[in-house]
C-alpha positions in Angstrom: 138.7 90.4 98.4 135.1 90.4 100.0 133.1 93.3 100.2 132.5 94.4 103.9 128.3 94.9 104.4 127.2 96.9 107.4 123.4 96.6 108.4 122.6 98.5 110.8 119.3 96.8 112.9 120.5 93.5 111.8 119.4 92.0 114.4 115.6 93.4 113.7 112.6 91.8 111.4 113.8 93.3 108.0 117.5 93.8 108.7 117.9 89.7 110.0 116.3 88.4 106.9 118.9 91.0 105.0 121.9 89.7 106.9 120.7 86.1 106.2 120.5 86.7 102.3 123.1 89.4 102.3 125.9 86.1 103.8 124.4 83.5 101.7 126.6 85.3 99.3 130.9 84.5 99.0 131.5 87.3 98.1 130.1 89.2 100.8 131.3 89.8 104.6 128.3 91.1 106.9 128.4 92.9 110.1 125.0 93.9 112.1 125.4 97.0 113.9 121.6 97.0 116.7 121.2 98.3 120.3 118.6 95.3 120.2 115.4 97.9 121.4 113.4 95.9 118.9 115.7 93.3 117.3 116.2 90.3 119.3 119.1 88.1 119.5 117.0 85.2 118.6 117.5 86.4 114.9 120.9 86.2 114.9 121.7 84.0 111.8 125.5 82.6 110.5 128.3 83.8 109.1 127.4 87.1 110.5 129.8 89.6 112.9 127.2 90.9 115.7 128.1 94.2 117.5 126.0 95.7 119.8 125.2 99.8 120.5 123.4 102.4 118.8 124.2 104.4 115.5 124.4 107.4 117.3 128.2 106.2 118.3 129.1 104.3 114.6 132.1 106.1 114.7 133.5 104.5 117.7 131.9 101.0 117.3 132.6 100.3 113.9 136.3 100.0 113.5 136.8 98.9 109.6 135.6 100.7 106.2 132.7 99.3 104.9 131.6 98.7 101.0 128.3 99.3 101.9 126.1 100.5 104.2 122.1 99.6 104.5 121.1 101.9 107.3 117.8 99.8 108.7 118.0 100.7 112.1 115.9 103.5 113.3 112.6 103.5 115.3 110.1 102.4 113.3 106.5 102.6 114.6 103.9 104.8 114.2 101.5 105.2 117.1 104.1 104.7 119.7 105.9 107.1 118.6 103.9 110.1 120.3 105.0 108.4 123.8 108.7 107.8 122.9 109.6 111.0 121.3 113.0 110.7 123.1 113.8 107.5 121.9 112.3 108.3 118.4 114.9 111.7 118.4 118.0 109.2 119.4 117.6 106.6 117.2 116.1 108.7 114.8 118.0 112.0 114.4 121.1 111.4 116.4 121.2 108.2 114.5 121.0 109.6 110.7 123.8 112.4 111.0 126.2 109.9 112.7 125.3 107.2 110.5 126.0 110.3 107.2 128.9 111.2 108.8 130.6 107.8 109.1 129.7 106.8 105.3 130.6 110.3 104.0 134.1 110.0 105.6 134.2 106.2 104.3 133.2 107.2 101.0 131.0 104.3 100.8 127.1 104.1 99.4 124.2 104.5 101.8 121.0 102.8 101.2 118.7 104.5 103.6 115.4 102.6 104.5 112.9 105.6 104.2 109.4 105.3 105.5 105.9 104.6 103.0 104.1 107.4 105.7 106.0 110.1 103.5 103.3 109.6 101.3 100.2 108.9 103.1 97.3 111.5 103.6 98.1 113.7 100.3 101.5 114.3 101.5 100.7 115.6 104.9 103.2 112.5 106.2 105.6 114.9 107.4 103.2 115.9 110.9 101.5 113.0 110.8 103.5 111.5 113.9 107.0 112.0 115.1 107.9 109.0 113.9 106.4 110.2 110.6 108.6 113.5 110.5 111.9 111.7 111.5 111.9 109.6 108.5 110.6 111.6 106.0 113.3 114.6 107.2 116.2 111.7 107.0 115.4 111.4 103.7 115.7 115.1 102.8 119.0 114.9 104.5 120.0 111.6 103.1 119.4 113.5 99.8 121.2 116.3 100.8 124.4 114.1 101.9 124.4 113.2 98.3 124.1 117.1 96.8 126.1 118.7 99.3 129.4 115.9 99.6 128.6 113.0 96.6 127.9 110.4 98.9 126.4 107.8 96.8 123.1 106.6 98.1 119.5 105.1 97.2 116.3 105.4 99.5 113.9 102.6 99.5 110.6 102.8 101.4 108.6 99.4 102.6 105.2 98.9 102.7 103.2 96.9 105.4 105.9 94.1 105.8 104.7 90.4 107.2 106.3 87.1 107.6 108.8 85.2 110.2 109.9 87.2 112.5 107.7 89.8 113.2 107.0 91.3 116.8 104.2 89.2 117.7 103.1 90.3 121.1 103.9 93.7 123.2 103.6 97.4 122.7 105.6 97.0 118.8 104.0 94.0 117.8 103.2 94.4 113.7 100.0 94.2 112.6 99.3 90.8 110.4 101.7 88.5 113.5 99.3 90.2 116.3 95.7 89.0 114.4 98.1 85.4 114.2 98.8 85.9 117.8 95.1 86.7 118.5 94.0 83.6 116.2 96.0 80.8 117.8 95.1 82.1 121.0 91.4 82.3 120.4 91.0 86.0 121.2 89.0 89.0 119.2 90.7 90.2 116.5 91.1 93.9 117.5 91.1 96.9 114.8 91.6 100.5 115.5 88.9 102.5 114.4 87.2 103.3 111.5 89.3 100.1 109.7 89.4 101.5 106.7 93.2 102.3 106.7 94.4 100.5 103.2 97.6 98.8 103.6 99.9 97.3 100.7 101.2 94.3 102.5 104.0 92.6 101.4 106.0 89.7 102.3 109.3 89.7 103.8 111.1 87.6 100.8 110.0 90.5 98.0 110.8 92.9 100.5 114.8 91.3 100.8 114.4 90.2 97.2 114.0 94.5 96.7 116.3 95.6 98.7 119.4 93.8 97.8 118.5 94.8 94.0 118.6 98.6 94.8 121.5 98.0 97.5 123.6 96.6 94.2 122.2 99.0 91.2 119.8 101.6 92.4 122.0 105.3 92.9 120.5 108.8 93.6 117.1 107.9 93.8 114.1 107.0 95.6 113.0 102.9 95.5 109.3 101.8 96.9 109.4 98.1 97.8 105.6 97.0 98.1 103.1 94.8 97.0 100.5 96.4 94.4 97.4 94.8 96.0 95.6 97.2 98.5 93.4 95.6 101.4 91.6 97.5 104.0 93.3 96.7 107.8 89.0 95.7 108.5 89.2 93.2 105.1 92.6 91.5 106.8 90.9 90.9 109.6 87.6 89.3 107.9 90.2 87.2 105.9 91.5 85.9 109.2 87.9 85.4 110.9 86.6 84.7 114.1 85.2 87.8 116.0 86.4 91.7 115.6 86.4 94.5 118.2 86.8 98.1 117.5 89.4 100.1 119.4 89.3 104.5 119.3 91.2 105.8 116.4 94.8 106.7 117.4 96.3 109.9 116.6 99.4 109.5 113.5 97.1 106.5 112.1 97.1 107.5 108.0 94.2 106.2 106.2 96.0 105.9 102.8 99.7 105.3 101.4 100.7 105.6 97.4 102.9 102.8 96.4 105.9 103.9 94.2 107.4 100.7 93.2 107.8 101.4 89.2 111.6 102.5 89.7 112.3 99.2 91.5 110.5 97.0 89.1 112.6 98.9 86.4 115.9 97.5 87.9 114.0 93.8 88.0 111.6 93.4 90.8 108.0 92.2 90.8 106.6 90.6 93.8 106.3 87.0 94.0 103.9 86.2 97.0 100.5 88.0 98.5 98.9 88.3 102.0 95.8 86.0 100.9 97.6 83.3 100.2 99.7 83.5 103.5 96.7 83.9 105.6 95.2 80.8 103.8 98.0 78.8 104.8 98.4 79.9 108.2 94.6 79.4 108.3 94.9 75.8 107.0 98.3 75.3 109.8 96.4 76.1 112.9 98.8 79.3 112.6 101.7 77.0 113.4 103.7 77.8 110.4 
């Protein structure tokens, strides 16, 4: 019998490319659980059962016991964040303890995707942003969940993920699609100030690669997915070219963010691809590809 996946934000960036891997495999039947407030049904992809609403009401929309649960849909910008505090507390907060709730009473594992701003800023990620303290308390509780009632879970935390299907234009656009956007449409490149925030980009592919390897062996612990390699958001830009402008700094915008990716690579992983060589080929495509 086939296990029964649930992603939640499946229809997102990360959890589309998930749901496309995730039903590449027979032995696995995949449900996408998103209120579509970033995902886009434009990344729905095959073999995959689509229901729409928020993880706030998982009890009443998911109707079947699930194997597994990869819990990707939450709120996930920075910045924003400080303007959408009631959107960031709904997805966010009301989201996790449903989400716990439903799992705990399945008795199925969580993987909980945590945020890298937990440990940017010497560990000061928790009032960095509201965004910042949603995520990094989720992860306290996911912990918890697993102390107080032995639900079985792993956290994994992202770092600076690129590739198809980013936002590319609009208030959540992702950083490396907007310089594309800016690039094929012959604009500035613009980069808020001082543009030396390091960033540990990493492609979508090592990203999936990552999280399907911790979503099948990694228990009761904490799993950074992210590409070793450290650029400055001002050296991105000069590897893109053409003319920068300076924006004001923005409040919640950490300078620095420790990868933690030695427990992952000890279940397998190593990542296969690296920003320069992506901007090089988009560079060499006209920004087509």
């Amino acid at each position: 019998m086939r296990k029964k996946i649930l992603v939640t934000g499946g229809a997102g960036f990360v959890g589309s490319h998930l749901c496309e891997r995730l039903s590449s495999n027979p032995n696995y039947e995949v449900y996408s659980l998103d209120n579509y407030f970033t995902g886009s049904k434009s990344n729905h992809v095959p073999n995959v059962t689509y229901i729409e609403g928020n993880t706030a009401d998982i009890v009443t929309l998911i109707t079947f016991t699930p194997d597994m649960v990869y819990h990707l849909g939450e709120y996930s910008r920075v910045e924003q964040s400080f303007d959408d505090i009631e959107k960031v507390w709904k997805y966010n907060k009301d989201g996790i303890f449903a989400v716990l709730e439903f799992v705990r009473r399945a008795g199925c594992k969580i993987l909980y995707a945590g945020s890298s701003t937990k440990f940017g800023d010497g560990g000061l990620g928790r009032s960095a942003s509201p965004y910042a303290w949603t995520k990094a308390t989720n992860t306290e509780l996911v912990m918890n969940y697993g102390n107080w009632f032995n639900v079985p879970y792993a956290i994994t935390y992202f770092y600076n993920v690129y590739g198809a299907r980013e936002i590319q234009t609009g208030k959540y656009a992702t950083l490396i699609a907007l310089f594309k956007e800016k690039m094929k449409n012959n604009e500035p490149i613009t980069i808020v100030s001082p543009g030396m925030q390091k960033r540990n980009f990493t492609h979508i592919d090592d990203i999936i690669d990552g999280l399907v390897l911790v979503g099948e062996n990694g228990y009761g612990d904490e799993f950074g997915i992210g590409s070793p390699e450290a650029y400055t958001v001002l050296e991105i830009a000069q590897m893109f070219g053409g003319e920068i402008q300076m924006l004001p700094e923005r409040a919640g915008n950490r300078m620095t963010a420790d990868v933690i990716s030695a427990k992952t690579e000890a279940l397998g992983w190593k990542p296969k691809k690296n920003i320069k060589d992506y901007i090089a080929t988009g560079k060499a495509s006209g920004w087509n590809s």
